[in-house]
N, C-alpha and C positions, 0 to 999 in steps of 0.2 A: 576469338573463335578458336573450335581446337576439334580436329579428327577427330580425337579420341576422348571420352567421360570415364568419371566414374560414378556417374549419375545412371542406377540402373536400369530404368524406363528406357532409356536416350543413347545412342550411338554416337553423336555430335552433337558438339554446340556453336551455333552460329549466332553472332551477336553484332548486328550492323545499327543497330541502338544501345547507347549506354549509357547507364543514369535512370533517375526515378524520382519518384515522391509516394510515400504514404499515404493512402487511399482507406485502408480499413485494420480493423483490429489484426487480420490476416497479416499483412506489413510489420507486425513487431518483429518478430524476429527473421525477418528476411535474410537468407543465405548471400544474398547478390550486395544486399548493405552492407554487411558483415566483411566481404571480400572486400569490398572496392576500398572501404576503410582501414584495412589492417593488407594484407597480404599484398594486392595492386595500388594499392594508395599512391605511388610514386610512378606509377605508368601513365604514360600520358594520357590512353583512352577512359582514364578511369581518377587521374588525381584530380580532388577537389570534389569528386561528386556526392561523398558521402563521410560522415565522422564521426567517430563514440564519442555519445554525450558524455555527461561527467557519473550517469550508473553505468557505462558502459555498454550501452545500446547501440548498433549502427542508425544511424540515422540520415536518409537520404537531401544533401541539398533542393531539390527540387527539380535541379536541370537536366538536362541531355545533351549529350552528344550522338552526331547522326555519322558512320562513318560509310559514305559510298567507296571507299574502296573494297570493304569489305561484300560488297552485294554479290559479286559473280562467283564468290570461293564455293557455291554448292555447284557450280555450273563443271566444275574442275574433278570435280569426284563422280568416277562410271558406275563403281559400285553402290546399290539403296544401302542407303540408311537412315535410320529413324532420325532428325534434328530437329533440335529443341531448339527454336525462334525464340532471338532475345531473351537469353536465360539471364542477363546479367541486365535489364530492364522490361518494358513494357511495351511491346510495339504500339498501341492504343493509346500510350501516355499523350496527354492533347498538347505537347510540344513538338511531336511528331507532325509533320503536315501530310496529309493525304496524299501528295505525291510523291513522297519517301514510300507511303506503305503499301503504295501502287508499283512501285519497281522492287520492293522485296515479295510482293504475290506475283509477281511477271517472271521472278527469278524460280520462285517456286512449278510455277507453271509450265516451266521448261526444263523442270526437272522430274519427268513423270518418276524416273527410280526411284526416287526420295519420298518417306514419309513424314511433311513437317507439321510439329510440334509445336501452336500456336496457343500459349496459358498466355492468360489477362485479368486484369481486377478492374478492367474499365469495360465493363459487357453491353453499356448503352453505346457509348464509343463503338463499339467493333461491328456492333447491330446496323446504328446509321451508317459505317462505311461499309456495311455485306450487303444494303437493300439499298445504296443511291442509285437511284436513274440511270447515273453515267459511267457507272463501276467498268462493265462491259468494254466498254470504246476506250476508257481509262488505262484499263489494263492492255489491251488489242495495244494501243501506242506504247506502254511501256515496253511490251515485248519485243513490239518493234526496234524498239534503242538497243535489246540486245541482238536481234538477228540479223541488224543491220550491219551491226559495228565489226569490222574487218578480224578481229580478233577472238570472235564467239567461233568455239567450237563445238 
């Protein structure tokens, strides 16, 4: 996650998913494979999840990492800014579980300053979780984990 971009749509980047797989021709040259394989390759959040084949292509392992520590970092900045949601994966990737991506929309929800930045290449994914039944009450509990907890401010 990082205050500051030089990505110029985007203010922040917050990234409480990381990792991916290749979905569509889009995925060739992914900036976020590209990183995780050369530049962060030895960081924790990021080593192993992706690697230049033998043309030199990033190529994403397939997996994810989920990191709830990082979910409350929008909750800490008073000033809006624009943040781009899982720039370095896919919140919608289906090894996310629905209730990971219930408490990154409960985080956002309690951030009216902020305007966040939700790209995806899984738009069936993101459809069946914006139109379930229980999205509502889902989120309402999520919220609650942060309003509740002694050290939401």
């Amino acid at each position: 996650m990082s205050k500051a971009t030089n990505i110029e749509w985007t203010d922040a980047t917050w990234s409480p998913v990381t990792g991916c797989k290749a979905v569509s021709p889009g995925c060739l040259n992914c900036f976020a494979a590209r990183l995780s394989a050369t530049r962060l390759r030895d960081t924790p959040a990021y080593a192993g999840l992706a690697k230049l084949n033998s043309s030199g292509r990033a190529v994403w392992s397939g997996k994810v990492r989920l990191h709830p520590g990082r979910l409350g970092q929008p909750l800490k900045w008073r000033n809006g800014k624009r943040i781009f949601v899982c720039d370095m994966s896919d919140l919608f990737h289906e090894s996310v579980p629905d209730e990971f991506i219930d408490q990154v929309f409960a985080v956002m929800a309690l951030c009216p300053q902020h305007t966040f930045q939700v790209l995806t290449k899984r738009a069936g994914r993101m459809r069946d979780y914006m139109t379930a039944g229980s999205l509502i009450d889902r989120l309402d509990d999520a919220c609650g984990q942060y309003v509740d907890d002694p050290g939401f401010t």
